[in-house]
N, C-alpha and C positions, 0 to 999 in steps of 0.2 A: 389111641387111647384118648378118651377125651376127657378136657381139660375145664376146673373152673376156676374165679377167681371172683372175689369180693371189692368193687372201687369202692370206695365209701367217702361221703361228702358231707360237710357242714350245713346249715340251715340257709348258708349265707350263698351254697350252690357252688362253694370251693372244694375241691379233691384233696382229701386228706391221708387219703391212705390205698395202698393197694393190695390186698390181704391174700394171701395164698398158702398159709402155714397154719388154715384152720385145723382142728382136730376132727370136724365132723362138720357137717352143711347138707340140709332137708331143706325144700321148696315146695310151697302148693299153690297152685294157681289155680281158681275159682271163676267160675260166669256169677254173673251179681254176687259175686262177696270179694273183700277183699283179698284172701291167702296169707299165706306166712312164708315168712323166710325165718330159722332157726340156724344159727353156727353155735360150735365151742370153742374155744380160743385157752390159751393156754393164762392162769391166774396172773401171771405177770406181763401178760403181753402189752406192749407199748399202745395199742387203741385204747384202753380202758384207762389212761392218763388222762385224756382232753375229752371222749368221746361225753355226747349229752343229747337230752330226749328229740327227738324228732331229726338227727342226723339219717341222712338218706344210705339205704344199702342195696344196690345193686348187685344182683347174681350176672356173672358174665360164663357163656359157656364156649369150651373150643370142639367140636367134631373131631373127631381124626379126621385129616388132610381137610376140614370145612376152614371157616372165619369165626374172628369170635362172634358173638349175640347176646341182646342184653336177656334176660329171661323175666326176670322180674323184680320190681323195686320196693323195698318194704322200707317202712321209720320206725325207728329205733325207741323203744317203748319200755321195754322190761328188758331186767338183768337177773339171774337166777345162779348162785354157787354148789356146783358137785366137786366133793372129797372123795378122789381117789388115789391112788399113789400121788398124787398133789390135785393143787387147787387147781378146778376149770371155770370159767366164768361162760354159763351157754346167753344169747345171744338173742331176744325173741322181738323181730320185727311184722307186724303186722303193712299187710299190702298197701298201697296209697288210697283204695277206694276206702280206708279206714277213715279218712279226715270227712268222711260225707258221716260219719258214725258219732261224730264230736257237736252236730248242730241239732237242734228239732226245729219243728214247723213255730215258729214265734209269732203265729197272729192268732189272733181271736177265732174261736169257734167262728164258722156262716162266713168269716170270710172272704168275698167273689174273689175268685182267680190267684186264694195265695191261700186258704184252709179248706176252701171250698170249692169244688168245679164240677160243673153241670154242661153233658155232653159234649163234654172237652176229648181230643186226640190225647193219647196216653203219652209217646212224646212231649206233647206241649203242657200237660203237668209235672211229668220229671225236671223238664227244662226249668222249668220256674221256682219249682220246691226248691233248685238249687239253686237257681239263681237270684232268688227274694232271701236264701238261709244260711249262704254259704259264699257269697262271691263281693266283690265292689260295692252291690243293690240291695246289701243285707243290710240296711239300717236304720234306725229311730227315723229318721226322715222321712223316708218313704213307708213306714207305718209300722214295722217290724218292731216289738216287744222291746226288743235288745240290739248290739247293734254286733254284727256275727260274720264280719269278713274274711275268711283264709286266704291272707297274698298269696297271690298267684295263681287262684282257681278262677275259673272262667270257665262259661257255657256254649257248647259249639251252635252254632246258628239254628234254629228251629225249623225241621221238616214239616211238623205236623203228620207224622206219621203214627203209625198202630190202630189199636182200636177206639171207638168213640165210647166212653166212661163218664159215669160222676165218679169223683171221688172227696174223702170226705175226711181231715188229716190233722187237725187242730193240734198242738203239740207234741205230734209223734216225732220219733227220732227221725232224723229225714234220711238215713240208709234203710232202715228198716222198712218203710213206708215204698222207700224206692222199689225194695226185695218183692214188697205185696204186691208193686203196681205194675210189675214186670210179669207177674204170672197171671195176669190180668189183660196186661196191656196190649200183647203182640210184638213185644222188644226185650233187647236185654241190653247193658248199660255198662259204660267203664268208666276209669279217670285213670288219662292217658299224660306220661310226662311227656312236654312238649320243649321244654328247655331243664337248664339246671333249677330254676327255681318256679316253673310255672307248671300246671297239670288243666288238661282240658276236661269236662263231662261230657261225654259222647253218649247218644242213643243209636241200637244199632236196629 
């Protein structure tokens, strides 16, 4: 029979809990989107004491006679109440390529090589969209609107891979933009956790 289980962890990348006495648990894993993870838990269950927005939730799954595996990690976003013979608190975590969904493109219309790119590798504009709107290099300094860091996102090294593109991005939310430039590009794309508190952008 096989088996799941919920680790769930703070922001701070510490284990909080190891949850197995959910009521119900649904998973979708997605190519360019993020997915979801949904659990229901019971109204008074001890997570819903400390738990808070963007705590991390892990699906672990066991095979009959396999190991466990992690499936997929979602943060902790919305909380929603069903009355039925008693309270249930369900549980709606949206997949980590969600935090690429929290930025847009922060520069000026025509911008070369950060709104604007002209016979650029499709690759070597995801890479950057993220890396100018989303990572360490997001900010007023280096020219960007606002200044838009998520600790612990980073960009994995640049292939310059896919197809050759302009593309043309000024404000757009920069997953959505990702979404267009994939069906475009010749790739498709993740954010992959690399530690407890770090997630890499990969182009595949």
């Amino acid at each position: 029979m096989t088996a799941y289980r919920l680790d769930v962890y703070d922001t701070s990348g510490d284990l909080q809990a190891v949850i197995t006495d959910f009521r119900r648990l649904s998973y979708v894993k997605r190519i360019n989107a993020p997915g979801m993870v949904e659990f229901a838990i019971a109204g008074d269950h001890s997570l819903l004491d400390n738990m808070l927005l963007n705590w991390q939730i892990e699906v672990w799954r066991k095979p009959s006679g396999g190991s466990w595996g992690r499936e997929i990690t979602g943060l902790y976003r919305y909380l929603r109440w069903e009355y039925r013979n008693d309270n249930e608190a369900i549980i709606m975590c949206p997949g980590l390529m969600s935090m690429l969904g929290w930025r847009i493109v922060a520069w000026t219309a025509a911008y070369a090589d950060r709104s604007k790119f002209t016979s650029a590798k499709a690759e070597t504009i995801a890479n950057t969209l993220v890396k100018y709107n989303a990572t360490a290099d997001a900010t007023v300094v280096n020219g960007r609107e606002r200044e838009g860091a998520i600790t612990g996102l980073t960009v994995e090294a640049d292939g310059a891979e896919g197809n050759t593109i302009d593309w043309y991005c000024a404000y757009d939310n920069v997953l959505e933009s990702l979404q267009d430039l994939s069906l475009v590009g010749g790739g498709d794309f993740d954010l992959v956790k690399t530690s407890s508190t770090a997630w890499q952008y990969r182009w595949y």
